[in-house]
C-alpha positions in Angstrom: 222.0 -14.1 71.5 222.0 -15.2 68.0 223.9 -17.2 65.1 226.4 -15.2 62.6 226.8 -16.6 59.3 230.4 -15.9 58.4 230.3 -17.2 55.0 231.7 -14.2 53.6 235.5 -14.6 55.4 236.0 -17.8 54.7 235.2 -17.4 51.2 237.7 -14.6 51.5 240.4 -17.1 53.2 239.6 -19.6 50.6 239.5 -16.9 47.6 236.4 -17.8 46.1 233.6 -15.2 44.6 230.1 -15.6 45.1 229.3 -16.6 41.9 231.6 -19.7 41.7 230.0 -20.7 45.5 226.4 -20.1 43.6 227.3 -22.2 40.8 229.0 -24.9 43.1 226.3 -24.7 45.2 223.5 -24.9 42.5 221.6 -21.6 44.1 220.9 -17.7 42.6 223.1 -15.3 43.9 220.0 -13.6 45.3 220.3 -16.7 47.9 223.5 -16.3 48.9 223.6 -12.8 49.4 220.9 -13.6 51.8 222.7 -16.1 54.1 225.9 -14.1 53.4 224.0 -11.1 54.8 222.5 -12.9 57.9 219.4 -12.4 56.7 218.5 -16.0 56.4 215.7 -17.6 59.2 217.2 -21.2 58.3 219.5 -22.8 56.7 218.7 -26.7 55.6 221.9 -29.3 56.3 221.9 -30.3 52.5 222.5 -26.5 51.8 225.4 -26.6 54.7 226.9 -29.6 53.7 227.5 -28.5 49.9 229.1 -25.3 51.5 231.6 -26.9 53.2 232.6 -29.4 50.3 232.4 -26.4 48.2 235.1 -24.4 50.9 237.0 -27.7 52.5 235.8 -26.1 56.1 233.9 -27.2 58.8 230.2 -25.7 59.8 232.1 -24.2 63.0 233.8 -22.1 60.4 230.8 -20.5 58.6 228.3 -20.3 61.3 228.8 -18.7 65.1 227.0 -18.1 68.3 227.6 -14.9 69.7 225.9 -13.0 72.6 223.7 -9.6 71.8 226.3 -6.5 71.4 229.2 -9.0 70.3 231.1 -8.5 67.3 231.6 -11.7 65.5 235.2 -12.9 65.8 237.4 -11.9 62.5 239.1 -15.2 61.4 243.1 -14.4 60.3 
């Protein structure tokens, strides 16, 4: 069981780069690569909220609960 961070489609549905979401966001790239990667432990509300001003999308968008073996659902 774990969370997927799914950042990367919806910044693909909303056609924004990674360095416009850093800049919006106010964090290095070398941080968002990290939570786009899954390889973040945590991720603080603040950080969350500013993502989804930054993307007009909801935290059910970016982050999802799947069960060990899934594949995380593709959004269309």
């Amino acid at each position: 069981m774990s969370i997927v961070v799914n950042l990367d489609l919806i910044m693909v549905k909303k056609k924004m780069s990674s360095t416009e979401l850093a800049n919006r966001l106010g964090i290095t790239m070398s941080n968002l690569s990290i939570l786009k990667n899954n390889k973040a432990k945590a991720v603080r509300f603040s950080t969350l909220n500013e993502i989804c001003r930054a993307l007009d999308c909801q935290p059910g968008d970016i982050l999802e609960y799947v069960e060990d073996g899934e594949d995380s659902e593709q959004l269309d």
